[in-house]
MIVOLUM-793517 format. One record per residue (C-alpha): residue number from 0; y, z negated, x; residue in one letter. Coordinates in pm, whole numbers, padded with zeros to 5 digits. Each point is the difference from the previous one (the first is absolute). Layout:
BEGIN
<r><nr>NUM</nr><y>Y</y><z>Z</z><x>X</x><rest>A</rest></r>
...
This chain:
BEGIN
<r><nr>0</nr><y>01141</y><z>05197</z><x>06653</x><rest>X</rest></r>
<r><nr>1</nr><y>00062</y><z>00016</z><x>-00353</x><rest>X</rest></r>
<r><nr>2</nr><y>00365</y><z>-00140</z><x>-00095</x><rest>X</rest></r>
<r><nr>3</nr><y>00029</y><z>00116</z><x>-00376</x><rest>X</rest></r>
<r><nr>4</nr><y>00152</y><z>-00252</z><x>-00176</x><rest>X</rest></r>
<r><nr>5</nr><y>00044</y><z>00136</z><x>-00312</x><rest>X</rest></r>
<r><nr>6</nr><y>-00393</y><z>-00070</z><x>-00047</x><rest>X</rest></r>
<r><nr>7</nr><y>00095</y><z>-00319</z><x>-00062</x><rest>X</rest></r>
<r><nr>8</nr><y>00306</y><z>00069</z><x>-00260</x><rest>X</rest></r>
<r><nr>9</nr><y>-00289</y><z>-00128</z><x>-00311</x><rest>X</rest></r>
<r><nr>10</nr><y>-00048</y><z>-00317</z><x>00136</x><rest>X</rest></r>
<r><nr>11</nr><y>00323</y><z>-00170</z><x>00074</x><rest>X</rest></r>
<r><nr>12</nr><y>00330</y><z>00005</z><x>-00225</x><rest>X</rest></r>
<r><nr>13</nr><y>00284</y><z>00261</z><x>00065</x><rest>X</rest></r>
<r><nr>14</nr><y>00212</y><z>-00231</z><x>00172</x><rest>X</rest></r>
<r><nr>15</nr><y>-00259</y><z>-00152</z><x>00251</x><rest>X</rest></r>
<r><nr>16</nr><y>-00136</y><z>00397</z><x>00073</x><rest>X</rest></r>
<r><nr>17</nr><y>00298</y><z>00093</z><x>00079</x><rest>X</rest></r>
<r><nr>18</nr><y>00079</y><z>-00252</z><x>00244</x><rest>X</rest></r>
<r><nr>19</nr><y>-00351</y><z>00026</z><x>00136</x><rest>X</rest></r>
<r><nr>20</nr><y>00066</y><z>00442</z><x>-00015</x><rest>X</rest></r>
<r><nr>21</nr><y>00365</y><z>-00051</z><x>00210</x><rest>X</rest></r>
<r><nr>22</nr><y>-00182</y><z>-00268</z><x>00272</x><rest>X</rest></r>
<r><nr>23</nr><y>-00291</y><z>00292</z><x>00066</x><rest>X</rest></r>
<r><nr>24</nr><y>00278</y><z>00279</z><x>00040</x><rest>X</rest></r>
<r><nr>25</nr><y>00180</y><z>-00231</z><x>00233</x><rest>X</rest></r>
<r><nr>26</nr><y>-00253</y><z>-00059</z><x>00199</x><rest>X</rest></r>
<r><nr>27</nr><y>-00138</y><z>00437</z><x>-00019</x><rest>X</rest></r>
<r><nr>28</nr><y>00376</y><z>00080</z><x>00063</x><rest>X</rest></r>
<r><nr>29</nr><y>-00004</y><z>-00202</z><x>00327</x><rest>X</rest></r>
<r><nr>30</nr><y>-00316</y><z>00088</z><x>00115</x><rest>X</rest></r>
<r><nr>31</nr><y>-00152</y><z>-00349</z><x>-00052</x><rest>X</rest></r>
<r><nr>32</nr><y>-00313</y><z>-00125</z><x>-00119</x><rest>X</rest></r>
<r><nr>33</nr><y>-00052</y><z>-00342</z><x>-00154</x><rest>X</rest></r>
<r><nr>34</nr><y>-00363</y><z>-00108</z><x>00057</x><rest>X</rest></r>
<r><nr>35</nr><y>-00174</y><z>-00242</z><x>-00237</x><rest>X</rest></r>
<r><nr>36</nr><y>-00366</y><z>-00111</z><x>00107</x><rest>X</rest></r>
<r><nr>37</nr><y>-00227</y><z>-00278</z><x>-00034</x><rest>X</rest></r>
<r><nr>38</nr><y>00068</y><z>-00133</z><x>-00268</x><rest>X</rest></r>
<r><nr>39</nr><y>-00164</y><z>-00338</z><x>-00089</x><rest>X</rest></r>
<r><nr>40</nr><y>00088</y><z>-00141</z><x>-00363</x><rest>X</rest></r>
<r><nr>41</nr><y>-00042</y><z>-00334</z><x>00092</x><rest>X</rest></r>
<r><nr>42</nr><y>00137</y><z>-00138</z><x>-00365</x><rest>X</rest></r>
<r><nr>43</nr><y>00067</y><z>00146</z><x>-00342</x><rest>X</rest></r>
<r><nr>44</nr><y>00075</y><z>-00170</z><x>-00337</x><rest>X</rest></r>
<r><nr>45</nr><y>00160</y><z>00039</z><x>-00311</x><rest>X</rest></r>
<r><nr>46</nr><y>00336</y><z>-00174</z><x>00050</x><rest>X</rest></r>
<r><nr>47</nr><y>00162</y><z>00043</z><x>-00301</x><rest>X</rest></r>
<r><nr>48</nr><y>-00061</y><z>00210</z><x>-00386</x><rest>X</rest></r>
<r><nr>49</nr><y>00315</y><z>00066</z><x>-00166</x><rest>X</rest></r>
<r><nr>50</nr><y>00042</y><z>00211</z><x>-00350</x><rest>X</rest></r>
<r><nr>51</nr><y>00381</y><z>00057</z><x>-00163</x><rest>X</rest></r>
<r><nr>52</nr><y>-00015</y><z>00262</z><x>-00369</x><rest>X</rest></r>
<r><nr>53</nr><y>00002</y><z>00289</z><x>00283</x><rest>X</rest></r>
<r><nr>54</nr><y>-00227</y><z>-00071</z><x>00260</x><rest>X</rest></r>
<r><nr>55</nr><y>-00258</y><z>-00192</z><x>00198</x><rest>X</rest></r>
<r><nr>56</nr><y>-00030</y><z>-00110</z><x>00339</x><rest>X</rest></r>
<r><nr>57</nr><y>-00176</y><z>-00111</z><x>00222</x><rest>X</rest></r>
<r><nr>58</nr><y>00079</y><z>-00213</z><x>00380</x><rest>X</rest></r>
<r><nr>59</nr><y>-00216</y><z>00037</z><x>00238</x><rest>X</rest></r>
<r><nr>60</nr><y>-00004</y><z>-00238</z><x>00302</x><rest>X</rest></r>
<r><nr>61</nr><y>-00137</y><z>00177</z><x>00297</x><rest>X</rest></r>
<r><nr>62</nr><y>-00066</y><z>-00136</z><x>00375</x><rest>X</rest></r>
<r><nr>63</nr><y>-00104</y><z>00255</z><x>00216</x><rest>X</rest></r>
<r><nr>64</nr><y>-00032</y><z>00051</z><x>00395</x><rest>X</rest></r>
<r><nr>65</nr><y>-00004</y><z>00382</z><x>00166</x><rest>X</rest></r>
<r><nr>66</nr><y>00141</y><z>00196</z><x>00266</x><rest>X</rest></r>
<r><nr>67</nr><y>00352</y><z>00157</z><x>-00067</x><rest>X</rest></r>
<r><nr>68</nr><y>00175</y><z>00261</z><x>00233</x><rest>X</rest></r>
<r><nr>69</nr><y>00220</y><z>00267</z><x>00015</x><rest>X</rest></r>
<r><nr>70</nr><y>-00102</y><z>00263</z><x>00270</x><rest>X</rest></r>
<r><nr>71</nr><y>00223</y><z>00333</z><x>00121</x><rest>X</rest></r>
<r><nr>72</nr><y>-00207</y><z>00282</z><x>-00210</x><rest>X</rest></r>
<r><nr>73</nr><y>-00088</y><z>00259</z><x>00292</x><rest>X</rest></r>
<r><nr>74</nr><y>-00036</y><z>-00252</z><x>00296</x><rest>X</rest></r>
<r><nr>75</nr><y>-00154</y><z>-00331</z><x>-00154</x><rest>X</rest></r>
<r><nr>76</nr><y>00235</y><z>-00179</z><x>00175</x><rest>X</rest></r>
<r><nr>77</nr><y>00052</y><z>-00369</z><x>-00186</x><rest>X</rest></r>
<r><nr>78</nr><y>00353</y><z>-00030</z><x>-00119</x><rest>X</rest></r>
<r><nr>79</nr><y>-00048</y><z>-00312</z><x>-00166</x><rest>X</rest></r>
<r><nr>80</nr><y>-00283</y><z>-00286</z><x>-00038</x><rest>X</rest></r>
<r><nr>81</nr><y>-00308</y><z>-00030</z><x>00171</x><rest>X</rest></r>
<r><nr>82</nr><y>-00315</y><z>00188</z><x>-00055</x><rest>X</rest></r>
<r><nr>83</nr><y>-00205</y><z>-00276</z><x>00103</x><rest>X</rest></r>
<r><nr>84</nr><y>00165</y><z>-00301</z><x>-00209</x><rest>X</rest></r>
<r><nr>85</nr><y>-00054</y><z>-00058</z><x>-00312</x><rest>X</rest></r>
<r><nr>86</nr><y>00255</y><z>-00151</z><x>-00190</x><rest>X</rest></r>
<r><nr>87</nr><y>00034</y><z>-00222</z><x>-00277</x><rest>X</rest></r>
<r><nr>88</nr><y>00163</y><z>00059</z><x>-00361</x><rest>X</rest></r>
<r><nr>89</nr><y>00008</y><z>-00130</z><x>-00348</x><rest>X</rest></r>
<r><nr>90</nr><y>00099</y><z>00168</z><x>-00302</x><rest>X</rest></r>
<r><nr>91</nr><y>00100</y><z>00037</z><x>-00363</x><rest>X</rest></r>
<r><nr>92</nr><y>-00120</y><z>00322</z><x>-00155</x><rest>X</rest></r>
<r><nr>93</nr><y>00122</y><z>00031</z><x>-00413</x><rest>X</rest></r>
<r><nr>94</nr><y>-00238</y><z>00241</z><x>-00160</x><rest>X</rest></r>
<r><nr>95</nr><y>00145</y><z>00125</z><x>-00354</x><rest>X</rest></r>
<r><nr>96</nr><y>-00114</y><z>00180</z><x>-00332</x><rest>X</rest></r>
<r><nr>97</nr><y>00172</y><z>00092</z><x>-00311</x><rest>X</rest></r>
<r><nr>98</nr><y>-00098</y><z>-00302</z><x>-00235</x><rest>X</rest></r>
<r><nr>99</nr><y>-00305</y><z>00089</z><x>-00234</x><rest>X</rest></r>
<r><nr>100</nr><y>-00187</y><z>00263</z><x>00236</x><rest>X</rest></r>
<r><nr>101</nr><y>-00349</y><z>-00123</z><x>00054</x><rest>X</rest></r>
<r><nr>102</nr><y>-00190</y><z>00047</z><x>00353</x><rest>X</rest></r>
<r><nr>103</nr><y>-00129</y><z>00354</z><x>-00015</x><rest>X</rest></r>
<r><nr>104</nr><y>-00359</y><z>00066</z><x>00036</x><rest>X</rest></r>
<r><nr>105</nr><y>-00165</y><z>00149</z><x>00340</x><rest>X</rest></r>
<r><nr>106</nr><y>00048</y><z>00326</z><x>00044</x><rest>X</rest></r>
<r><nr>107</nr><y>00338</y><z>00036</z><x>-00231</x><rest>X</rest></r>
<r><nr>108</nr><y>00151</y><z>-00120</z><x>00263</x><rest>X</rest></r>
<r><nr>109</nr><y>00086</y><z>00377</z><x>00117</x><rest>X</rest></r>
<r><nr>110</nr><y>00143</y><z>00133</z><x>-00318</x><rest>X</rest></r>
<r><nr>111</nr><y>00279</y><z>-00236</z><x>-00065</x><rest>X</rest></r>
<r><nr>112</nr><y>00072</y><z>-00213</z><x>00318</x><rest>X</rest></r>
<r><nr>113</nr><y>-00051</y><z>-00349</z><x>00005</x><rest>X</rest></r>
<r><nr>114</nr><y>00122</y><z>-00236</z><x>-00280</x><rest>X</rest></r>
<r><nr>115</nr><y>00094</y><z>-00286</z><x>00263</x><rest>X</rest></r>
<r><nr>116</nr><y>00262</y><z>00153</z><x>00294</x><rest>X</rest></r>
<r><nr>117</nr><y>00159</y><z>-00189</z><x>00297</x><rest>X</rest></r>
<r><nr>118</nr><y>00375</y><z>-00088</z><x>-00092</x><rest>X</rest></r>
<r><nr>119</nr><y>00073</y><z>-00183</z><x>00265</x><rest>X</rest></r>
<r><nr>120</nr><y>-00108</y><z>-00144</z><x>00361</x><rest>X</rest></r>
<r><nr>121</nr><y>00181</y><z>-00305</z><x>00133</x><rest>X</rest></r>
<r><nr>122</nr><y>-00106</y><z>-00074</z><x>00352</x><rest>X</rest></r>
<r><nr>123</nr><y>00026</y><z>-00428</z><x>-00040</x><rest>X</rest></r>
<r><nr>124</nr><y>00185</y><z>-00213</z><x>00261</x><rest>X</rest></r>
<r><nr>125</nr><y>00185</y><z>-00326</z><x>-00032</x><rest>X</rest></r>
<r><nr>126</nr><y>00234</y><z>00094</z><x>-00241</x><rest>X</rest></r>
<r><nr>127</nr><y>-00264</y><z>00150</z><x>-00239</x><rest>X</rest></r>
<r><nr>128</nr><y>-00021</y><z>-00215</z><x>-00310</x><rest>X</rest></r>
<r><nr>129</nr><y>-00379</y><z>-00001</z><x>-00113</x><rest>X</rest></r>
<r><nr>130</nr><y>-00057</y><z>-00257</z><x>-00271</x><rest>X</rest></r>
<r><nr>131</nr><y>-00266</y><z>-00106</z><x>-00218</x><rest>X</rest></r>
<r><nr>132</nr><y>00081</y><z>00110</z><x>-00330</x><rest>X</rest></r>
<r><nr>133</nr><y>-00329</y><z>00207</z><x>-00050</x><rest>X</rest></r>
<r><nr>134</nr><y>00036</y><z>00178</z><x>-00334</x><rest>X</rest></r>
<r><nr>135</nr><y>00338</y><z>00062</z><x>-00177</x><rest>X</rest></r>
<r><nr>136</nr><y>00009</y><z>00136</z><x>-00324</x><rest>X</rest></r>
<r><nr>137</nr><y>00355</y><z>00114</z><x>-00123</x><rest>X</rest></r>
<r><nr>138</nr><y>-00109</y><z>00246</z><x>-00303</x><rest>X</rest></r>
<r><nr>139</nr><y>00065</y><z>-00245</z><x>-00296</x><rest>X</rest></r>
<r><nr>140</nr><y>-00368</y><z>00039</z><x>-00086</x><rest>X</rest></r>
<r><nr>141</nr><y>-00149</y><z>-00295</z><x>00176</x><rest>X</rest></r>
<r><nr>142</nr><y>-00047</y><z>-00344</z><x>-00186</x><rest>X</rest></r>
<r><nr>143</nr><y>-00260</y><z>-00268</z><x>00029</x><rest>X</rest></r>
<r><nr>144</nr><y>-00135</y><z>-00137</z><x>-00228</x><rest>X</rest></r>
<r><nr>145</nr><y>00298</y><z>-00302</z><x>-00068</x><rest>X</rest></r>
<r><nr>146</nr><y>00200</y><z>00365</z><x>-00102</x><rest>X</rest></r>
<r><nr>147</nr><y>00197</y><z>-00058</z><x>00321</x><rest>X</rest></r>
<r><nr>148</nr><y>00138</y><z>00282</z><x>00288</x><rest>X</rest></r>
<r><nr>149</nr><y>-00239</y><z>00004</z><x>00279</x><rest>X</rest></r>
<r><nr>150</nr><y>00162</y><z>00092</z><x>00329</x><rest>X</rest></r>
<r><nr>151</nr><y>00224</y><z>-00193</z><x>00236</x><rest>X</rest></r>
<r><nr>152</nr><y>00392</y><z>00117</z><x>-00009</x><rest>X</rest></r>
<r><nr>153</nr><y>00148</y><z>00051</z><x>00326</x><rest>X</rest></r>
């Protein structure tokens, strides 16, 4: 079983890899293997588009269902969860790009990384504000045409 994370290091934000980098050690350093399987997307929009005079970002909302355990490495023993229940989870992924980059075509993909990586990955429960704001422009560069900010303050 392949557990390199640091194939993933182009696609998510220092701070988030390195969270994600000291979880997998934890789990290699005690032997432990978390298992992730079947999962079912069962929703996905764009929750939110969001541009400041550095970057832009965008909120995904994401509703998923799909088996998650943690098993003892050599004996497959289940520490934790069930391998027959799936469970249930919502969340908030940020995706982020330096402000200006355009999409790169197919295939450039694999010389210079992706323009869009994930920042961050909330997992939403009850005290998760998710509002309807939609698109918030904060750049000084957006006006209608009345000449007036668009954008919502917070």
């Amino acid at each position: 079983m392949d557990r390199d994370w640091e194939r993933v290091r182009i696609l998510e934000r220092e701070g988030l890899f390195s969270r994600h980098d000291a979880q997998v050690r934890r789990y290699i350093n005690q032997e432990e293997i978390n298992v992730i399987d079947c999962i079912n997307i069962r929703k996905v929009f764009l929750h939110k588009y969001e541009r400041d005079e550095q970057y832009e970002r965008l909120a995904v909302y994401m509703d998923v269902r799909m088996i998650d355990y943690i098993k003892h490495e050599k004996t497959d023993v289940v520490i934790k969860g069930n391998p027959h229940v799936s469970c249930h989870l919502k969340y908030l992924l940020t995706f982020r790009r330096e402000r200006g980059l355009k999409t790169a075509r197919k295939g450039d993909f694999k010389k210079a990384g992706p323009d869009w990586v994930l920042s961050d990955l909330v997992g939403i429960n009850a005290s998760t504000r998710v509002d309807n704001r939609g698109v918030i422009i904060r750049d000084g560069e957006a006006q209608d045409h009345t000449g007036s900010e668009e954008g919502r303050p917070e």
